[in-house]
MOPAC internal coordinates of N, CA, C and O (Angstrom, degrees):
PM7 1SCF
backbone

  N    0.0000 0     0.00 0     0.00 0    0    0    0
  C    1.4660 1     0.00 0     0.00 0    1    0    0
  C    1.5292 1   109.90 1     0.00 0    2    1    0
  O    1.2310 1   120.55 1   -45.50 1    3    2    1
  N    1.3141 1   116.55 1   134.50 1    3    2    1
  C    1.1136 1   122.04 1  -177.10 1    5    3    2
  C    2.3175 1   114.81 1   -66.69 1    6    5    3
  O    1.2310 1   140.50 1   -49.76 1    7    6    5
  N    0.6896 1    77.82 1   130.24 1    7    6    5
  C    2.1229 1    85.05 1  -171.44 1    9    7    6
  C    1.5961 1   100.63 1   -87.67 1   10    9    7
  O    1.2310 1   113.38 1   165.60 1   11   10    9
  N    1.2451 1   130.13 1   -14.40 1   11   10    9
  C    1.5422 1   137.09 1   169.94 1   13   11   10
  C    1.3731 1   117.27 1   -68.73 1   14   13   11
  O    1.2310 1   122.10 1   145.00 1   15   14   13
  N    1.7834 1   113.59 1   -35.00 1   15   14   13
  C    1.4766 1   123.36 1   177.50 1   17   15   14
  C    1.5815 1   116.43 1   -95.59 1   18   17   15
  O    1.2310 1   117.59 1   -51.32 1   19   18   17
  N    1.3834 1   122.19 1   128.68 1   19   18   17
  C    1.6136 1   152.17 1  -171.55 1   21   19   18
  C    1.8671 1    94.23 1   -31.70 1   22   21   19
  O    1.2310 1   135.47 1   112.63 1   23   22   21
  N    1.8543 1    87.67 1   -67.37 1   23   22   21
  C    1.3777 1   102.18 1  -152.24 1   25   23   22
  C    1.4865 1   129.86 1   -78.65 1   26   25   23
  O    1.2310 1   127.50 1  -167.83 1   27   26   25
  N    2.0951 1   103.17 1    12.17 1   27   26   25
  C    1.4117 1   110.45 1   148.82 1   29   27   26
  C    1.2442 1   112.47 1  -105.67 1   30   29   27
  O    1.2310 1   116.30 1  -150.71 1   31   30   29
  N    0.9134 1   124.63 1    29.29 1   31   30   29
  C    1.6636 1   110.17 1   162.56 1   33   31   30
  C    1.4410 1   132.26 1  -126.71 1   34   33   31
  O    1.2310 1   114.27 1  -117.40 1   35   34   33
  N    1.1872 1   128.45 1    62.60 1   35   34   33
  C    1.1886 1   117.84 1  -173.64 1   37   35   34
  C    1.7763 1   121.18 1   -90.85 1   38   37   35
  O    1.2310 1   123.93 1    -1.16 1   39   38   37
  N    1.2191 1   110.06 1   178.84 1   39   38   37
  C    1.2694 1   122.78 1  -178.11 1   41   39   38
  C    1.5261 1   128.46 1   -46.60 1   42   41   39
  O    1.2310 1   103.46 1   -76.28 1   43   42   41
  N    1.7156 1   148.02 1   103.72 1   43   42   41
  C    1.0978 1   162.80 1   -90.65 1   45   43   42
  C    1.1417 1   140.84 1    18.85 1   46   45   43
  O    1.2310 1   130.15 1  -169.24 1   47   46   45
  N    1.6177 1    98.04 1    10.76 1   47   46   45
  C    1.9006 1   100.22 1   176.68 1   49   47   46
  C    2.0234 1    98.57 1   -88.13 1   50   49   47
  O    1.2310 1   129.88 1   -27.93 1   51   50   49
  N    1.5973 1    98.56 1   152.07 1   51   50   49
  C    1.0735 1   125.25 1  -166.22 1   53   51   50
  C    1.5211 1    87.11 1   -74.20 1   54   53   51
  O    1.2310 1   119.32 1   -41.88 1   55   54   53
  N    1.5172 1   118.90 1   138.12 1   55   54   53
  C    1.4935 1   112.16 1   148.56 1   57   55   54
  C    1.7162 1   109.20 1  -148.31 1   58   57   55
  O    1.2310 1   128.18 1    -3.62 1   59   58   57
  N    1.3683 1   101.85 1   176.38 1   59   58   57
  C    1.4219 1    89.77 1   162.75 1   61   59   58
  C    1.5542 1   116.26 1  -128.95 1   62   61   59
  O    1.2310 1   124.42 1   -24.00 1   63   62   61
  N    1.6758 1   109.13 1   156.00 1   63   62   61
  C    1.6168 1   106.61 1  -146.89 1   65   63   62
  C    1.8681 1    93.03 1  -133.77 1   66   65   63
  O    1.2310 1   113.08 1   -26.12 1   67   66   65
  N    1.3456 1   130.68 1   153.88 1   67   66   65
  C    1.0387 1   148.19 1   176.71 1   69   67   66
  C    1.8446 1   110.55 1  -108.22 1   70   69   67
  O    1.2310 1   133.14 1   -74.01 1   71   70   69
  N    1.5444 1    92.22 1   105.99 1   71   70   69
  C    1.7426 1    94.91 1  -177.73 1   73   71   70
  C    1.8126 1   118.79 1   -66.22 1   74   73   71
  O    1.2310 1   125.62 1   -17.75 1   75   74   73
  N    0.6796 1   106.80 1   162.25 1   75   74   73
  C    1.7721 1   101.93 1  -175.44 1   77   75   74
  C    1.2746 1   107.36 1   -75.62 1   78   77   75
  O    1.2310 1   112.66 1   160.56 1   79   78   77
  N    1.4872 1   131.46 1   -19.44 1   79   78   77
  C    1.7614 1   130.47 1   156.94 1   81   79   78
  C    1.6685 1   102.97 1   -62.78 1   82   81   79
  O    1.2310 1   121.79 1   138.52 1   83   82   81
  N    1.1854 1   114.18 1   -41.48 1   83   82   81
  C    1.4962 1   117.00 1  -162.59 1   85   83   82
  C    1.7217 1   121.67 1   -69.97 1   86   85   83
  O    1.2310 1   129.62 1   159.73 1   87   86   85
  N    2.0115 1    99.05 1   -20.27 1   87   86   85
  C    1.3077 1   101.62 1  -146.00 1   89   87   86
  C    1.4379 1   103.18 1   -77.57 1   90   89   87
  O    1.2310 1   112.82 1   179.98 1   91   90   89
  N    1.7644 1   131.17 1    -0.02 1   91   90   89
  C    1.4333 1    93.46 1  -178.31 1   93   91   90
  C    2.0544 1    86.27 1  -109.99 1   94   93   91
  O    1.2310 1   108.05 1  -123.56 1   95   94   93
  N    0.8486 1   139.92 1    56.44 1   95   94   93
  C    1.5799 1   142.76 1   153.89 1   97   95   94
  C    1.4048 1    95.38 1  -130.58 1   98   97   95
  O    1.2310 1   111.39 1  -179.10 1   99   98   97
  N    1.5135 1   133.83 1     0.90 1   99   98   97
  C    1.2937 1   123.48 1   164.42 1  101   99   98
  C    1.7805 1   105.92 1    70.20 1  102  101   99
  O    1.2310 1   117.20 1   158.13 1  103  102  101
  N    1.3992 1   122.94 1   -21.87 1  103  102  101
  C    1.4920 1   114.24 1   172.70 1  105  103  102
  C    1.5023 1   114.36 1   -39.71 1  106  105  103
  O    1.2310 1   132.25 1   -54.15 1  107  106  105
  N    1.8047 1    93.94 1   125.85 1  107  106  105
  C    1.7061 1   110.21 1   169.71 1  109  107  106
  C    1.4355 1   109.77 1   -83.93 1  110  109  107
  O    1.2310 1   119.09 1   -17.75 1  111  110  109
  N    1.4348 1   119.34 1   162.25 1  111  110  109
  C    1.0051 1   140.41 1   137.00 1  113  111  110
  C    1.3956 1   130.29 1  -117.97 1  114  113  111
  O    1.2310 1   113.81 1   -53.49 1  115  114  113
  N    1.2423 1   129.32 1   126.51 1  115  114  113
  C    1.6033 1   145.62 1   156.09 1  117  115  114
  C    1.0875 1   147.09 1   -31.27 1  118  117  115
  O    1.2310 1   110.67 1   -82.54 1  119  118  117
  N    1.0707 1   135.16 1    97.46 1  119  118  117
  C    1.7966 1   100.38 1  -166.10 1  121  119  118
  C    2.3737 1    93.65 1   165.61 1  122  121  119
  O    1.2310 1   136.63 1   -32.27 1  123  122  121
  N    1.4872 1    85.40 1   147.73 1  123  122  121
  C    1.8002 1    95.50 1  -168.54 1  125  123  122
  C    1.5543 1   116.56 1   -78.15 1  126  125  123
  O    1.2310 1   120.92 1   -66.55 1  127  126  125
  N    1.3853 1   115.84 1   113.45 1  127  126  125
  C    1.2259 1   106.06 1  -173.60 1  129  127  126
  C    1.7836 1   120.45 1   -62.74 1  130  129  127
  O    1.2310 1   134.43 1   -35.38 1  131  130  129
  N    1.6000 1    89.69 1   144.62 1  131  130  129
  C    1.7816 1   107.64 1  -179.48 1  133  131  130
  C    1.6290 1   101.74 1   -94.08 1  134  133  131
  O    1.2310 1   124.15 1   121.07 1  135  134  133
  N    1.1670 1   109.63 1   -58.93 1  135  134  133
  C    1.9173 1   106.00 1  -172.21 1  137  135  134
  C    1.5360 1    71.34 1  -121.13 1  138  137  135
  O    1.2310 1   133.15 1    -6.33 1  139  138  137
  N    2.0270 1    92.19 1   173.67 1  139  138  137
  C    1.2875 1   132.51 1    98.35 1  141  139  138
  C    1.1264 1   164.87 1  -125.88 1  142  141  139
  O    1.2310 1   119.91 1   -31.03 1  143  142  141
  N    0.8248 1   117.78 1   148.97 1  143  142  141
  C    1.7755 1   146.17 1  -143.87 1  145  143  142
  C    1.8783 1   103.46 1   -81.90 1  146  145  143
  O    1.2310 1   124.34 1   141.97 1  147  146  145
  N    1.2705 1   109.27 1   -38.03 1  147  146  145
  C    1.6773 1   104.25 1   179.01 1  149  147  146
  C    1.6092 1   119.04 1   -78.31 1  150  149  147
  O    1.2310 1   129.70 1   -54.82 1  151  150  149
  N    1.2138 1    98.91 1   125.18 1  151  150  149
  C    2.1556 1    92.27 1  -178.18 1  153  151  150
  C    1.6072 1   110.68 1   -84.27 1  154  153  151
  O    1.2310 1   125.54 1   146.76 1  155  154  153
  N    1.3632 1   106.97 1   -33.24 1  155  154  153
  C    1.3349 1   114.69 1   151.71 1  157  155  154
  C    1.6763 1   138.66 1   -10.65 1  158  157  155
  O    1.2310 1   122.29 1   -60.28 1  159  158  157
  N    0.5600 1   113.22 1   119.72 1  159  158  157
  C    2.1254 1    93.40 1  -176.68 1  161  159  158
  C    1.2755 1   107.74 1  -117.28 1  162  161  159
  O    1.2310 1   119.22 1  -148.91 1  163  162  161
  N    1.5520 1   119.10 1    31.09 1  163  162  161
  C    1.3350 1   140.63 1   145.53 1  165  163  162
  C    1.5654 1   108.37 1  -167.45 1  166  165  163
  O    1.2310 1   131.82 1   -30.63 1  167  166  165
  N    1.7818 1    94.78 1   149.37 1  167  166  165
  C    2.0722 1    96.83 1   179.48 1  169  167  166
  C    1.4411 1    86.77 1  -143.36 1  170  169  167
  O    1.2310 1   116.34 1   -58.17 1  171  170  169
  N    1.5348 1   124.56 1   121.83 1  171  170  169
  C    1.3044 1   122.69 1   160.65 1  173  171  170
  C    1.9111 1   135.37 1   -24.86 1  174  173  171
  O    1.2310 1   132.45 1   142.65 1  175  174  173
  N    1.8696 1    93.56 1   -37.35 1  175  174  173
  C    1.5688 1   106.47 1  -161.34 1  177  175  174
  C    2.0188 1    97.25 1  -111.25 1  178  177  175
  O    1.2310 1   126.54 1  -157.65 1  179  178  177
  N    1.4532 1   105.03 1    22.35 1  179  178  177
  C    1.4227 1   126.47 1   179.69 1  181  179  178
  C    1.7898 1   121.46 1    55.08 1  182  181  179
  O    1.2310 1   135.52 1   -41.07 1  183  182  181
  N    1.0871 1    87.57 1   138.93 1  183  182  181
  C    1.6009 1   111.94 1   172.57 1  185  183  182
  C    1.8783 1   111.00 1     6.65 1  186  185  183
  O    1.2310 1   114.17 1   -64.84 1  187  186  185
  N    1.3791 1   128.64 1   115.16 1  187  186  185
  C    1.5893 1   122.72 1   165.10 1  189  187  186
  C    1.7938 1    96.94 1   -77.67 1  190  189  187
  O    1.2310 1   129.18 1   -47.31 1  191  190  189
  N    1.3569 1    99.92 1   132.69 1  191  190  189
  C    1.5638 1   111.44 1   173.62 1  193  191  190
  C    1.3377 1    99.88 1  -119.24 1  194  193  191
  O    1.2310 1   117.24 1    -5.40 1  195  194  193
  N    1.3702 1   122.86 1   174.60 1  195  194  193
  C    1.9246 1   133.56 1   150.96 1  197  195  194
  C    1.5245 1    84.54 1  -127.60 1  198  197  195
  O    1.2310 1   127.03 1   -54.59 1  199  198  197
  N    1.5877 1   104.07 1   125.41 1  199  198  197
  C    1.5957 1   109.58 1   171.03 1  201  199  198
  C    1.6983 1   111.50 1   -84.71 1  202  201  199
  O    1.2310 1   114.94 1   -16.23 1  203  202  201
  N    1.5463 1   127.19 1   163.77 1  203  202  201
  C    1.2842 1   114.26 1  -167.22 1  205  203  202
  C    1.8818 1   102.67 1   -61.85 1  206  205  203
  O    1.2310 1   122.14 1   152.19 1  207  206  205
  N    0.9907 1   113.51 1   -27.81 1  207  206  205
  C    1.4287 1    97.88 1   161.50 1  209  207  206
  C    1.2386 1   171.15 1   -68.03 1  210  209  207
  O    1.2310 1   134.05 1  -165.32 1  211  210  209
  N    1.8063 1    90.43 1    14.68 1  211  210  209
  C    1.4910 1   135.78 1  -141.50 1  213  211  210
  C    1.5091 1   139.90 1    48.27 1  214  213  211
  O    1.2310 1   132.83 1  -163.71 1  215  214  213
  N    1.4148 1    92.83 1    16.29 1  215  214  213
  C    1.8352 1    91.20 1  -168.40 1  217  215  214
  C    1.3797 1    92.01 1   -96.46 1  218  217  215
  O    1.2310 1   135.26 1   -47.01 1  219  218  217
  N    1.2525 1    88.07 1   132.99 1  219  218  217
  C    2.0811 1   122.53 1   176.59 1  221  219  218
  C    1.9556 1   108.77 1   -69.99 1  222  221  219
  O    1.2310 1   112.78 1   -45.64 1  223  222  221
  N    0.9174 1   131.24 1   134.36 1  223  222  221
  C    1.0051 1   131.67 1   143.34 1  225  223  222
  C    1.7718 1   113.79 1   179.26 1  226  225  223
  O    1.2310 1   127.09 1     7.05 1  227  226  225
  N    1.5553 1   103.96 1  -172.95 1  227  226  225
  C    1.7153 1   107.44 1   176.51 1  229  227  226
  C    1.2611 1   117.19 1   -96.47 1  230  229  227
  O    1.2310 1   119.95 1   -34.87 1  231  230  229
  N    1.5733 1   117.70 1   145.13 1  231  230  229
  C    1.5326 1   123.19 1  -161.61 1  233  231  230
  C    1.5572 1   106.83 1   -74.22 1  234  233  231
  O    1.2310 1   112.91 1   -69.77 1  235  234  233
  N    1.3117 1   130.99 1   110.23 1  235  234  233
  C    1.4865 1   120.74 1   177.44 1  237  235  234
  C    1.6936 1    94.50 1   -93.97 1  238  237  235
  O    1.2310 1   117.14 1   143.39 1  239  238  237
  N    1.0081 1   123.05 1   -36.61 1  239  238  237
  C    1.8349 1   110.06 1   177.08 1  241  239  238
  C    1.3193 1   121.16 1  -140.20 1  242  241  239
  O    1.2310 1   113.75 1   -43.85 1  243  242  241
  N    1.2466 1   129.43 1   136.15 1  243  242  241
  C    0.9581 1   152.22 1   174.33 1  245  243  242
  C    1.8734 1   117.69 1   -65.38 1  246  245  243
  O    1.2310 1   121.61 1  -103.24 1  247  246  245
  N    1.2639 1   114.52 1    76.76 1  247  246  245
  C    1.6273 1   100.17 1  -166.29 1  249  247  246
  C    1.3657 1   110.94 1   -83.99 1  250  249  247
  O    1.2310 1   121.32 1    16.11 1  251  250  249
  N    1.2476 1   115.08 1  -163.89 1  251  250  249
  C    1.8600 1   111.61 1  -169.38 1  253  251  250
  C    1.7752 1    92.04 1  -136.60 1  254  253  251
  O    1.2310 1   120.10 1   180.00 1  255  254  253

């Protein structure tokens, strides 16, 4: 599934997301999304989430 488009990602699916400190070493982080943050229903540089743990960032993958 594409992680750039709105309307696969909703709220408790697992993904993994790139923080805006993280984004030029590309390091992921893990973790189940709580909101999202993009009004957009596509973003080239993927989806803004807050994971239930509060960490902010954009969805680079979609895990299962």
């Amino acid at each position: 599934m594409d992680p750039n488009i709105r309307a696969n990602i909703e709220p408790g699916i697992k993904v993994s997301i790139v923080q805006k400190q993280d984004q030029r070493s590309g390091k992921l982080t893990d973790g189940i999304v709580k909101d999202i943050l993009t009004n957009s229903q596509n973003h080239p540089h993927g989806i803004k989430v807050r994971l239930t743990n509060g960490i902010v960032g954009r969805v680079q993958q979609i895990n299962d």
